[in-house]
N, CA and C atoms as an extended XYZ file, in Angstrom:
219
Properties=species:S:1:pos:R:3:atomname:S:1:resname:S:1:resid:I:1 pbc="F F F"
N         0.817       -1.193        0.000 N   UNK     1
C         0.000        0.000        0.000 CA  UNK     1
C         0.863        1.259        0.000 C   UNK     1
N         1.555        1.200        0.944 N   UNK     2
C         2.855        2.336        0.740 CA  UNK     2
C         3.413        2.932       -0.891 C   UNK     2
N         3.989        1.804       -1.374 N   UNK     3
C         4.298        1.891       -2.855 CA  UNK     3
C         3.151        2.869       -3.858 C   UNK     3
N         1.797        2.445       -3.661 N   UNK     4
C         1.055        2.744       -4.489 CA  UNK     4
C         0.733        4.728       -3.704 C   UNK     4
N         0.552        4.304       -2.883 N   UNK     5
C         0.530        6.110       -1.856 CA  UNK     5
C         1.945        6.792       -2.847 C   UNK     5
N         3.120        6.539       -2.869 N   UNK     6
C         4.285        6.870       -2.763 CA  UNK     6
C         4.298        6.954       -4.528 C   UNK     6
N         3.565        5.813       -5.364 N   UNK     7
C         3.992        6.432       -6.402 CA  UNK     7
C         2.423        7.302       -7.026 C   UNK     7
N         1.436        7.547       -6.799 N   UNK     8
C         0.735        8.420       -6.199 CA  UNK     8
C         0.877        9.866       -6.103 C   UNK     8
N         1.789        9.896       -5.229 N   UNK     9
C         2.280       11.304       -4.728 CA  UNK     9
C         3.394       11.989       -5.584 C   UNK     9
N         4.175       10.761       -6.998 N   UNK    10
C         5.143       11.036       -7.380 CA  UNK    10
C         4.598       11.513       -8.484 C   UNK    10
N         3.623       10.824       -9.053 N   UNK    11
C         3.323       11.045      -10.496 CA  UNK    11
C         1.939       12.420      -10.087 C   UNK    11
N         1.618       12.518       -9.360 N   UNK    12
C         0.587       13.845       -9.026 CA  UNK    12
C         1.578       14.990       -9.520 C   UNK    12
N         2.694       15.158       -8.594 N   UNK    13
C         3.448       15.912       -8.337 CA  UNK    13
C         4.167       15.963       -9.782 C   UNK    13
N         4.878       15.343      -10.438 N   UNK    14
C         5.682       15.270      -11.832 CA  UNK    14
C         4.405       15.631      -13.134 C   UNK    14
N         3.192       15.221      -12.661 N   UNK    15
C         2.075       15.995      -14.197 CA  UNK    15
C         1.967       17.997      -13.084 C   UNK    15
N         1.478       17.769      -11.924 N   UNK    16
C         1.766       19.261      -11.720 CA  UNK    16
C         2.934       20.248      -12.285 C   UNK    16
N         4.227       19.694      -12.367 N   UNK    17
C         5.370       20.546      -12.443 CA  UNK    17
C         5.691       20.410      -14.266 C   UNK    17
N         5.018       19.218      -14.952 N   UNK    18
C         4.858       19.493      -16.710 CA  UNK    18
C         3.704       20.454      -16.676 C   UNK    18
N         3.098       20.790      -15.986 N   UNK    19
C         1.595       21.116      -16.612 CA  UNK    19
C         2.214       22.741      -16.407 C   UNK    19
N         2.376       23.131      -15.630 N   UNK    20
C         3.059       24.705      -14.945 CA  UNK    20
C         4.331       24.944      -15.964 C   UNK    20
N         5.380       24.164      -16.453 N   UNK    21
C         6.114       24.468      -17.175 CA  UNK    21
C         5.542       24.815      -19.176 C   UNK    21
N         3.864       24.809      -18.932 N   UNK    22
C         3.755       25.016      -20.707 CA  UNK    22
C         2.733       26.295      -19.923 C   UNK    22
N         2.752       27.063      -19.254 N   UNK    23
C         2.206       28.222      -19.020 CA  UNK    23
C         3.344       28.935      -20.267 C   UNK    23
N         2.397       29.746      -21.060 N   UNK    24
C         2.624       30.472      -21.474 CA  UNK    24
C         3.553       31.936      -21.173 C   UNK    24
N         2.787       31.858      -19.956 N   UNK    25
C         3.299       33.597      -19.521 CA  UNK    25
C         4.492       33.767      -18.902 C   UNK    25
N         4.910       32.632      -18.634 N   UNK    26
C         6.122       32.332      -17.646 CA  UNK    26
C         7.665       32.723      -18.470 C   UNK    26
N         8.106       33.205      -17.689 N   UNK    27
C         9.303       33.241      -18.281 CA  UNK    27
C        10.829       31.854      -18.126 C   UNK    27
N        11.768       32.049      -18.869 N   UNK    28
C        12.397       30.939      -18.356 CA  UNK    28
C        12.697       30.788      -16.812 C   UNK    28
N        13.214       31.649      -16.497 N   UNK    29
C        13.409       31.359      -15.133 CA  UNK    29
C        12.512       30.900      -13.467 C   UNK    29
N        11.338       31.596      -14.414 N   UNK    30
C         9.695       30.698      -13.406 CA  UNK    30
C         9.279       28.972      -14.148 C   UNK    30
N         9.827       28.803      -15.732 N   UNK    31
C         9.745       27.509      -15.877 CA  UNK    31
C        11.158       27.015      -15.278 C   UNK    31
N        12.106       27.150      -15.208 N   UNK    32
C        13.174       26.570      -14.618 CA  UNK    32
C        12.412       26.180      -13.046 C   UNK    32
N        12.296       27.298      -12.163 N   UNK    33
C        11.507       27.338      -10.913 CA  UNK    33
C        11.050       26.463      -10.647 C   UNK    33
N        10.105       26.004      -11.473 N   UNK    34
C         8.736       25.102      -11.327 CA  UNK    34
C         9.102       23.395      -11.797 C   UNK    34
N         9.874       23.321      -13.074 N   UNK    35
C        10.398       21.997      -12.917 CA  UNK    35
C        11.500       21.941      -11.731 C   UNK    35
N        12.108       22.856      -11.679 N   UNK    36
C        12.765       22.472      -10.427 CA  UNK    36
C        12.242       21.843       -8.959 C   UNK    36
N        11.268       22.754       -8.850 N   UNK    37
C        10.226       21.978       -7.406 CA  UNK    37
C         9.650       21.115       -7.656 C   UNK    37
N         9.189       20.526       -9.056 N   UNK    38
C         8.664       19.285       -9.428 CA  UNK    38
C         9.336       18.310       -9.472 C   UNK    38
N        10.708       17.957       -9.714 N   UNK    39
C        11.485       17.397       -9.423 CA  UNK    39
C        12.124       17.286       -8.024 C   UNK    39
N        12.359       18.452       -7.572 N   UNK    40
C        12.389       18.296       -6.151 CA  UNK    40
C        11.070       17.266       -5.195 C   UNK    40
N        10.139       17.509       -5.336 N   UNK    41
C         9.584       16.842       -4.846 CA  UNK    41
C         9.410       15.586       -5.184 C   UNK    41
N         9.803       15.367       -6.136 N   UNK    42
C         9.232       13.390       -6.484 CA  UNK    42
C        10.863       13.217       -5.584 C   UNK    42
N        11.660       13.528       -6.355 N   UNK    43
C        13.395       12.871       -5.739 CA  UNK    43
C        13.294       12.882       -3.787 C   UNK    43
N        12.494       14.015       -3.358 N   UNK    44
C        11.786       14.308       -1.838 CA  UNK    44
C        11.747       12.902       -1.000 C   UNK    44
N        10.220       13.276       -2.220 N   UNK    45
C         9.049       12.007       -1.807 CA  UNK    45
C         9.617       10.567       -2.154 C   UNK    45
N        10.805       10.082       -3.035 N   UNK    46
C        11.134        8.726       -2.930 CA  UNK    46
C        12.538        8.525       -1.795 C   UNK    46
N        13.045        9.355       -1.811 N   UNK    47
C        13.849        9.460       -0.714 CA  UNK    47
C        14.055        8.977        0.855 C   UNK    47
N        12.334        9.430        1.236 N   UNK    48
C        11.896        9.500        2.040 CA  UNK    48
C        10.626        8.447        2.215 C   UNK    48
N        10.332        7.713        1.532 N   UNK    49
C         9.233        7.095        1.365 CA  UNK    49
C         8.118        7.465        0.927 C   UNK    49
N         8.200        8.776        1.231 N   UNK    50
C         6.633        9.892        0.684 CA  UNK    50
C         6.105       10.135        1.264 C   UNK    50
N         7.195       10.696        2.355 N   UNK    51
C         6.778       11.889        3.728 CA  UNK    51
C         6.372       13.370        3.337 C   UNK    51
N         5.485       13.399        3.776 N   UNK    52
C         5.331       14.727        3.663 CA  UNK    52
C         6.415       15.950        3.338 C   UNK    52
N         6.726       15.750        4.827 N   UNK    53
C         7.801       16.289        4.875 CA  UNK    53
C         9.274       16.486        4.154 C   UNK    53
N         9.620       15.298        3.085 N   UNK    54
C        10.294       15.066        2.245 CA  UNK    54
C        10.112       15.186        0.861 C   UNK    54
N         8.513       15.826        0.794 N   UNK    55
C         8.065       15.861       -0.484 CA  UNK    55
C         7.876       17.789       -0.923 C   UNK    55
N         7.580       18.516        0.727 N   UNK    56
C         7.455       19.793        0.941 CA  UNK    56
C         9.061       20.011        0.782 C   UNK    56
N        10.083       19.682        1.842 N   UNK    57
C        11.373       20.074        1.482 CA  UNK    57
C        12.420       19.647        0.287 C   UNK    57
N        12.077       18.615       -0.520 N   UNK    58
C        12.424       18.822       -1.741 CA  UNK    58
C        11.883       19.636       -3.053 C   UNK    58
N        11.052       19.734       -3.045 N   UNK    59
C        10.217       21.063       -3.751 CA  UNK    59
C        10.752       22.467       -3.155 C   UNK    59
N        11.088       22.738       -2.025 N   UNK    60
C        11.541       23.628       -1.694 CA  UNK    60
C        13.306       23.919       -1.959 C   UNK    60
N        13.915       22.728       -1.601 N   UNK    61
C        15.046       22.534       -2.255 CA  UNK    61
C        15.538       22.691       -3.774 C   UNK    61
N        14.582       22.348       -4.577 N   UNK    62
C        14.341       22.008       -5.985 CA  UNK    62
C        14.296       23.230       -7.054 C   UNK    62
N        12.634       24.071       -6.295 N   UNK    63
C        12.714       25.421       -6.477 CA  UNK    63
C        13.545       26.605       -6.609 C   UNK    63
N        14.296       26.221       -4.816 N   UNK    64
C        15.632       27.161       -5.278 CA  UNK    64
C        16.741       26.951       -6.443 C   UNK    64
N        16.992       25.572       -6.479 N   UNK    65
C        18.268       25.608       -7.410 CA  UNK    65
C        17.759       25.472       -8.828 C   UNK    65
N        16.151       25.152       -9.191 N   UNK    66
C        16.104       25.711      -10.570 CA  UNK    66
C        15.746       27.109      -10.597 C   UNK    66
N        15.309       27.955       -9.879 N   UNK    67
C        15.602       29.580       -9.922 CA  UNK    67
C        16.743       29.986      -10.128 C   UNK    67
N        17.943       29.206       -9.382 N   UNK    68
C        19.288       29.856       -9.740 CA  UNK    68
C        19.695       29.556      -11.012 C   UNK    68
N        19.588       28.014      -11.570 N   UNK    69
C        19.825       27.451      -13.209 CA  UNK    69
C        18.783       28.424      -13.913 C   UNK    69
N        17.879       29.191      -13.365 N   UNK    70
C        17.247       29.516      -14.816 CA  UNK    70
C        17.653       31.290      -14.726 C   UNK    70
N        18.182       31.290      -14.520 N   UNK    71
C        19.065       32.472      -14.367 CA  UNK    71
C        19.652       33.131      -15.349 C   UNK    71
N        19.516       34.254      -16.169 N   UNK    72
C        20.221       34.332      -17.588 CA  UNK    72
C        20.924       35.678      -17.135 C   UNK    72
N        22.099       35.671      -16.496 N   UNK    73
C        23.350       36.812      -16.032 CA  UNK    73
C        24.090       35.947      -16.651 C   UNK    73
C-alpha cells in the first residue's frame, strides 16, 4: 500500500510541475523554478518514502536551485 501512496504522490506531483512548465506567460526562469520543485519533490518524496515532509522540502530545495539554473546573467 505504501508503494502505491508513494507512487501516487510522485506522479501527481511530476504531471503538476509538466503542466506549470507550458504556461505560457512564464518566463524561463519561473519555468526553470517550477520543474525544479517538481522534481524536487518526487526525488523528496522517494527518498523519504513519501513523507510529507520530504516531499514539501524537496520542492523547496528544488525550487531554489532551478531559480538559480534559470538564471540568464
Amino acid at each position: 500500500m505504501k508503494n502505491i501512496k508513494h507512487l501516487a504522490v510522485s506522479a501527481t506531483l511530476a504531471t503538476l510541475a509538466l503542466g506549470l512548465t507550458g504556461c505560457a506567460g512564464m518566463s524561463h526562469q519561473d519555468k526553470a523554478t517550477a520543474v525544479g520543485a517538481g522534481a524536487g519533490a518526487v526525488i523528496g518524496g522517494a527518498l523519504t518514502g513519501g513523507s510529507a515532509a520530504g516531499v514539501v522540502g524537496g520542492a523547496a530545495v528544488g525550487g531554489v536551485v532551478g531559480n538559480q539554473a534559470g538564471k540568464t546573467n
